[in-house]
C-alpha positions in Angstrom: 12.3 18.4 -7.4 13.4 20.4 -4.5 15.2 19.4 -1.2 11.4 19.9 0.5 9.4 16.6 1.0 6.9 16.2 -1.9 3.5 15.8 -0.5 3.3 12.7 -2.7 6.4 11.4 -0.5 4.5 12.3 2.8 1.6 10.7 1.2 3.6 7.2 0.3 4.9 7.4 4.2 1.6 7.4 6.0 0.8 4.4 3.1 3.7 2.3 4.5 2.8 3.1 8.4 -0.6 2.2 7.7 -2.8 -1.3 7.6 -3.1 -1.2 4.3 0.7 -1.7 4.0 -0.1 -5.1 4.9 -2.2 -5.9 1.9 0.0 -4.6 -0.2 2.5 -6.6 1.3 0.3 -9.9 0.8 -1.2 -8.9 -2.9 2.9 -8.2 -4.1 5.5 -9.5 -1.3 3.8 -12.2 -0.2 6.7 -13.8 1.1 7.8 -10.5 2.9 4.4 -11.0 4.4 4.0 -14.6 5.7 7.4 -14.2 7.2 5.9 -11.4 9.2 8.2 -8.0 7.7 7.2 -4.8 9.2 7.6 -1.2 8.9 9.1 -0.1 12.4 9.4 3.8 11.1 9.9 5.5 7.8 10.6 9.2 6.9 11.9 10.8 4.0 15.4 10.0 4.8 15.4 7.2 7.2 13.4 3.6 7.1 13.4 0.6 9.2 11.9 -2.9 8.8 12.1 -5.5 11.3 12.4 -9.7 10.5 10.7 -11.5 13.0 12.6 -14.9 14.5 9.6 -17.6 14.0 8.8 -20.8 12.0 8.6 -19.5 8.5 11.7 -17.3 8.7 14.0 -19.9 10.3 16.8 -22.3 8.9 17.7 -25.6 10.3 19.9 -23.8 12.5 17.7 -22.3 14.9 18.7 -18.8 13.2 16.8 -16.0 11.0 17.3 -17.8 7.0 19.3 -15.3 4.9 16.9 -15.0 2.6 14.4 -13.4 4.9 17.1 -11.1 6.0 17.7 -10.2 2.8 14.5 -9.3 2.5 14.4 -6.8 5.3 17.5 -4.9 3.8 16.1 -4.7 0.9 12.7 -3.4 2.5 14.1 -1.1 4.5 16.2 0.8 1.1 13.0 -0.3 -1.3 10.6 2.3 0.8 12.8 5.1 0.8 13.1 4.8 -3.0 9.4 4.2 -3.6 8.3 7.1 -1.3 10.7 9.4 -3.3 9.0 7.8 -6.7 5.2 7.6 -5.4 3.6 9.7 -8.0 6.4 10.9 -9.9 6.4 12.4 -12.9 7.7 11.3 -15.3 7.3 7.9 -13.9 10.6 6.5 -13.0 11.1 2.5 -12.9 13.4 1.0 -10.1 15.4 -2.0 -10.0 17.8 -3.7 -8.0 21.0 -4.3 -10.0 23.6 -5.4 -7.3 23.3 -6.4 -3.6 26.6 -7.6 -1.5 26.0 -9.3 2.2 27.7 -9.2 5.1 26.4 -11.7 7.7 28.6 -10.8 10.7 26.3 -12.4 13.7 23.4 -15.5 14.0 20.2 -14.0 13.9 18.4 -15.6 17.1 15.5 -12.7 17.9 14.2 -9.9 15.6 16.6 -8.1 13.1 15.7 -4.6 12.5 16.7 -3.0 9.2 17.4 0.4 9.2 18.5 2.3 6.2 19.5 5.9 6.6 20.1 7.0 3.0 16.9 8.6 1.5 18.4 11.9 0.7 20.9 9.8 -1.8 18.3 8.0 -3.0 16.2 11.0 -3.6 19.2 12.5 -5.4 20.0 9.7 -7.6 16.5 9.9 -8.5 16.4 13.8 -9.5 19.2 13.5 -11.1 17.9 10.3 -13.6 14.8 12.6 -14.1 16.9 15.8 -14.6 19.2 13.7 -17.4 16.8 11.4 -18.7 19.0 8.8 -18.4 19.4 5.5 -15.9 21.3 6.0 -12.5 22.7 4.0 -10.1 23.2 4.3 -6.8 24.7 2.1 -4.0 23.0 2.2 -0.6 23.4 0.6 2.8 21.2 -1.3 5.3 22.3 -2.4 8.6 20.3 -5.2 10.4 20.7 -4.9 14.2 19.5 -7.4 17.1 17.4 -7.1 20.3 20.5 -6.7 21.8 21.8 -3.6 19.4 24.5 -6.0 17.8 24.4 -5.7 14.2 23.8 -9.0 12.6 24.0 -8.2 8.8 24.9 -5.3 6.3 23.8 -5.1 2.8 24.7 -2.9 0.6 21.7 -3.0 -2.4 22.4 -1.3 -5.8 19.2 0.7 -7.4 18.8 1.7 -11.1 16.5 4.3 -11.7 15.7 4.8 -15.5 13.0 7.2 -16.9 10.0 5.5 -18.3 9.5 6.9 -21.7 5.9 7.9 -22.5 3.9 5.5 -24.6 3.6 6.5 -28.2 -0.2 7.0 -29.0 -1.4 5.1 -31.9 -2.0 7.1 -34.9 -5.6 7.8 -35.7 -6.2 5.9 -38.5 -5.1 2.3 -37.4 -7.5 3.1 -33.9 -10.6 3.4 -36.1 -9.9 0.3 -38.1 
């Protein structure tokens, strides 16, 4: 891969900016959708997801409930990676392995996620494919307020492995 966006990456943006986004979201996050995540902006390099403040994101103390704000950071680093993966090939699988919190404010309003390292992301990616091997890769995303405050940081480990092709059967145990 080159430092130029793939058009599969371009492709995989317009996907995540789009209303079908939203079914994805239901069909495989479902509870990134009832508690209302969306995709504020994504690029090749750059993604933010806001967490809405309402009744199903909420703890008993009238603040955004870390789970749901864990969600968001982990939105907002998860669509960088997946646009950089969308149509890959060899196909490469991605898991988190590792995510530390920081919750330095109460979440009243909506938290916007914003996580700013795609190009790593993209890098750690070429680089698994280029070795064949599984690589990590640390990146940050920074929840901010209404207000610009920032209310939480997470910092969400990916593994990217190559998937290995599937071995075809040979002939003679397919025909029997």
């Amino acid at each position: 891969m080159s430092t130029a966006v793939r058009p599969a990456t371009s492709e995989f943006i317009a996907f995540a900016q789009s209303w079908r986004f939203r079914l994805y979201l239901l069909r495989m996050l479902p509870s990134a959708f009832f508690a209302g995540l969306r995709v504020r902006a994504i690029s090749p390099t750059e993604c933010a997801v806001s967490v809405p403040f309402r009744w199903f994101s909420q703890n008993p103390f009238r603040s955004i409930y870390f789970a749901c704000l864990a969600m968001g950071g982990e939105l907002a680093a998860g669509l960088l990676a997946m646009a950089h993966l969308h149509r890959l090939q060899p196909s490469v699988s991605m898991l988190v392995t590792h995510c530390e919190a920081e919750f330095v404010k109460k979440a009243t309003d909506v938290a916007v996620f914003t996580c700013a390292d795609g190009d790593l992301l993209r890098s750690a990616i070429e680089e698994s494919v280029r070795s064949g091997e599984g690589c990590t890769v640390p990146v940050r995303s920074v929840g901010r307020n209404a207000a610009g405050e920032i209310v939480a940081l997470f910092t969400i480990t990916w593994s990217f492995r190559p998937r290995q092709p599937r071995a075809m059967a040979p002939l003679a145990e397919v025909q029997s």
